[in-house]
C-alpha positions in Angstrom: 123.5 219.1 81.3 122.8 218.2 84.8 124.1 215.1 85.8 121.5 212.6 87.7 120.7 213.2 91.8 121.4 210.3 94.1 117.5 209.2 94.2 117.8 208.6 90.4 120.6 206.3 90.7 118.9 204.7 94.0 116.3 204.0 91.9 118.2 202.7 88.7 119.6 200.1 91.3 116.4 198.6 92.5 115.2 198.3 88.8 118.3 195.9 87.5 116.7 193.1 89.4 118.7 189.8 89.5 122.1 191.5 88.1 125.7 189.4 87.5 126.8 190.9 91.1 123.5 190.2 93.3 122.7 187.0 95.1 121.4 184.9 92.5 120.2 182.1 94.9 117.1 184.1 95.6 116.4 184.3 91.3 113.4 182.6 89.7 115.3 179.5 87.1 113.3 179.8 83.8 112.3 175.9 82.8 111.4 175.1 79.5 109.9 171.4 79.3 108.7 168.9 76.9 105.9 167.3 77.9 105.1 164.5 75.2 102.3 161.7 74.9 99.2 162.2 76.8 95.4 162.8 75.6 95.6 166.5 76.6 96.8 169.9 76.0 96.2 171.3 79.6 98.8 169.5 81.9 99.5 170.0 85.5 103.2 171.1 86.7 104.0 169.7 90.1 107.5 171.2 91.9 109.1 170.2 95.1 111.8 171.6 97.0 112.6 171.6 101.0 109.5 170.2 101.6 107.5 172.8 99.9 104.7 172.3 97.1 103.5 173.5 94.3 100.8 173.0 91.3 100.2 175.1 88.0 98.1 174.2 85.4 99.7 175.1 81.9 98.9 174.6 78.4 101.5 172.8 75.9 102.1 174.2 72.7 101.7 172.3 69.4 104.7 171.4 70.1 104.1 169.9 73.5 106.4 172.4 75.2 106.0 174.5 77.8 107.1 177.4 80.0 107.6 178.3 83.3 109.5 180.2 86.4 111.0 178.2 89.5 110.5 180.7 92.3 113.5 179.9 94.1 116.8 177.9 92.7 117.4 174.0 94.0 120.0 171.5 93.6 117.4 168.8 93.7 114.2 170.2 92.5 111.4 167.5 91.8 109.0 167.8 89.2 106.2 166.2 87.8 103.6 166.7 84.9 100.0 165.1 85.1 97.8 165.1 82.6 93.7 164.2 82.6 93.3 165.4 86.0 89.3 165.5 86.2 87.7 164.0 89.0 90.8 162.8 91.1 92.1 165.6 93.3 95.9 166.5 94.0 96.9 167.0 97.5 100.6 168.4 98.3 101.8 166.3 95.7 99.3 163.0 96.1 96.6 162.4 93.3 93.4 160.5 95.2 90.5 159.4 93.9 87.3 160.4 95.2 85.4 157.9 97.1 83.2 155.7 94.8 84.5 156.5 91.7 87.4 155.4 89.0 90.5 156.4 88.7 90.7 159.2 86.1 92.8 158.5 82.8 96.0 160.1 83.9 99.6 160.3 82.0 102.3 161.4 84.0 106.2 161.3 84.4 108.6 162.7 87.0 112.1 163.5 87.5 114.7 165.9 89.9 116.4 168.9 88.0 119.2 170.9 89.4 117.6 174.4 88.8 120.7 176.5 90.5 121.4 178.3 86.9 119.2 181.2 84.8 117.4 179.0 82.3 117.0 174.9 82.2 115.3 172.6 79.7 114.1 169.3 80.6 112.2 166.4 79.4 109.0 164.8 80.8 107.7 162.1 78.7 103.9 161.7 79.7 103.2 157.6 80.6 100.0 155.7 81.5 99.7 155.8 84.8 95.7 153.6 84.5 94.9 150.4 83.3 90.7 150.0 82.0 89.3 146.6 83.2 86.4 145.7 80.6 84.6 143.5 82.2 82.1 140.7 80.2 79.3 139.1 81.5 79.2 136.5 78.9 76.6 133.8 80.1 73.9 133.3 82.9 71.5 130.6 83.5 68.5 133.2 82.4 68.1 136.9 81.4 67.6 138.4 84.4 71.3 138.2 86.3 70.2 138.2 90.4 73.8 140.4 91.1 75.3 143.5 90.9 79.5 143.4 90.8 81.4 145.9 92.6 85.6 146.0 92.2 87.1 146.8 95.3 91.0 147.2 96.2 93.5 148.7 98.7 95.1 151.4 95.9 93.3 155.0 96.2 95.2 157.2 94.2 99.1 157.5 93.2 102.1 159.7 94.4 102.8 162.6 91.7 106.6 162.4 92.1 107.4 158.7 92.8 104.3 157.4 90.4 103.6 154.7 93.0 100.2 153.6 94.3 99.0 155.4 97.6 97.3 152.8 99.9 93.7 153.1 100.4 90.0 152.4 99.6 88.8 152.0 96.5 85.7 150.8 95.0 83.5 150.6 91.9 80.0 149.3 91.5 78.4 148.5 88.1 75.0 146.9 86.9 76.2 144.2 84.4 74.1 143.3 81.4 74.6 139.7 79.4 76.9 140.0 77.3 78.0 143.6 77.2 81.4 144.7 78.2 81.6 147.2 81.0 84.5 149.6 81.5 86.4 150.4 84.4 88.9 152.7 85.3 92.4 151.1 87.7 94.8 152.7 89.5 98.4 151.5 89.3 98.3 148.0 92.0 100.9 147.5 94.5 99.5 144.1 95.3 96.7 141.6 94.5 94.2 142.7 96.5 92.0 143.4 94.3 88.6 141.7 94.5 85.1 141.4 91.9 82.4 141.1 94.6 78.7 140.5 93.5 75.5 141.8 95.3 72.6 141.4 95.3 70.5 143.6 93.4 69.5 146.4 95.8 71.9 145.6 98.6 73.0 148.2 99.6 77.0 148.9 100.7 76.3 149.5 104.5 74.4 146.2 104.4 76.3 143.8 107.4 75.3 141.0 105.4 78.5 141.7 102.9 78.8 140.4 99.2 77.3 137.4 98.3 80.4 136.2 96.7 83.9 137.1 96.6 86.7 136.5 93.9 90.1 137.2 94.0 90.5 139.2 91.0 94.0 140.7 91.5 95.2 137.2 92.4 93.8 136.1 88.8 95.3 138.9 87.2 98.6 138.3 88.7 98.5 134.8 87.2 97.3 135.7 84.0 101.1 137.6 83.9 99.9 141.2 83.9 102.9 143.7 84.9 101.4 146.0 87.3 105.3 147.7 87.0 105.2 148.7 83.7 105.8 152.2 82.6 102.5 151.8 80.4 99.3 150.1 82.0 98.2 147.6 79.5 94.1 146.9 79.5 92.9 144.0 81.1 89.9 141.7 80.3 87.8 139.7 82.4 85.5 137.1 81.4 82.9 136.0 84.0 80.9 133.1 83.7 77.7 132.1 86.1 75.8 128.8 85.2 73.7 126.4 87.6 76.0 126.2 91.1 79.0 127.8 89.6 81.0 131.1 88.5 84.3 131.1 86.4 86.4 134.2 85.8 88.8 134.5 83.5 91.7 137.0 82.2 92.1 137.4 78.4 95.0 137.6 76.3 95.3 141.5 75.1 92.9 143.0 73.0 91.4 146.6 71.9 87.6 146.7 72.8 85.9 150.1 71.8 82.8 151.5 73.5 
């Protein structure tokens, strides 16, 4: 028998890949997560390394588990997996919501894995990363309520890796009816900015004449003891009251409200 030319060996080299004697630096890390809680199968996988980003969208298993390859081995890899990403967009790493509307219903989690070794589990642990405001106009002096409300605050989005708000505009305008609750979707706050403006009906948001009134409605919430810091966003109720020459608002205690 013949024993094998030079170009088959050559060629037997390149197939054996990442063996025990080649750099393994440069080898993809295989990372098996768990990615409980959440609404959603399809989650997305955020990675960070030396300033470089990426995104893939994967499906968890009935298990909530999932699989994937890390390009290129870190000692401080983040990761982060998002989950209910609809209308908000991710940007390098930044989930922002699109001008005019809510925040989307989004579980996430984060953490930094060494990923210098051949295979790597890891737990993310999905948390609510939006609170709903439900919102109840619950007495007028006649049927026919003269405003429209708009929420408006300083908190456009959140960061994918650190979970904290990102700073800028966000508003939401809505037609209340008597005594019907109205649902609105919140980012995570970093202060009490925000505010419940009312309009009248019609204005229009590039009118100069601005809201016809203005509350502070993060500075309400604040006092009502609401933890903007905790790992799961809690709802929050509002009570607004307009009678003859005056308006109340109110925060309630806690309560499940379904629409």
């Amino acid at each position: 028998m013949k024993r094998p030319g030079p170009y088959i060996c050559i060629v037997a080299m390149c197939l054996a890949g990442c063996s025990i004697k080649a750099d393994r630096t440069l080898c993809p890390c295989l990372l098996d997560l768990a990615i409980p809680g959440g609404d959603e199968r399809l989650v997305q996988v955020c990675t960070e390394s030396h300033g470089s980003f990426n995104a893939v969208r994967v499906e968890l298993d009935d298990s909530s588990r999932c699989r994937l390859e890390v390009p290129e081995r870190s000692a401080e890899l983040k990761v982060s997996a998002v989950s209910g990403l609809h209308s908000c967009h991710l940007h390098n790493g930044v989930l922002l919501v699109s001008e005019g509307c809510e925040m989307d219903e989004i579980y996430a989690s984060s953490t930094v894995l060494d990923t210098g070794c051949d295979h790597l589990e890891g737990c993310l642990p999905l948390h609510r990363q939006f609170a709903f405001a439900y919102i109840l106009l619950d007495d007028a002096p006649n049927a026919d309520f003269p405003y429209e409300m708009e929420v408006s605050g300083n908190v456009c989005g959140m960061d994918a890796f650190t979970l904290e708000p990102v700073a800028g505009a966000f508003s939401v305008r809505i037609r209340p009816f008597i005594r019907q609750y109205h649902r609105i979707c919140l980012p995570r706050q970093a202060d009490d900015s925000l505010k419940l403006l009312f309009y009248e009906k019609g204005q229009t948001r590039s009118s100069s004449d601005g809201p016809e009134l203005s509350v502070p409605l993060g500075a309400i919430i604040s006092a009502s003891g609401y933890d903007w810091t905790s790992s799961d966003l809690e709802d929050i109720y509002v009570d607004v009251s307009l009678t003859e020459g005056s308006l109340s608002v109110n925060v309630l205690p806690w309560k499940r409200i379904i629409i």
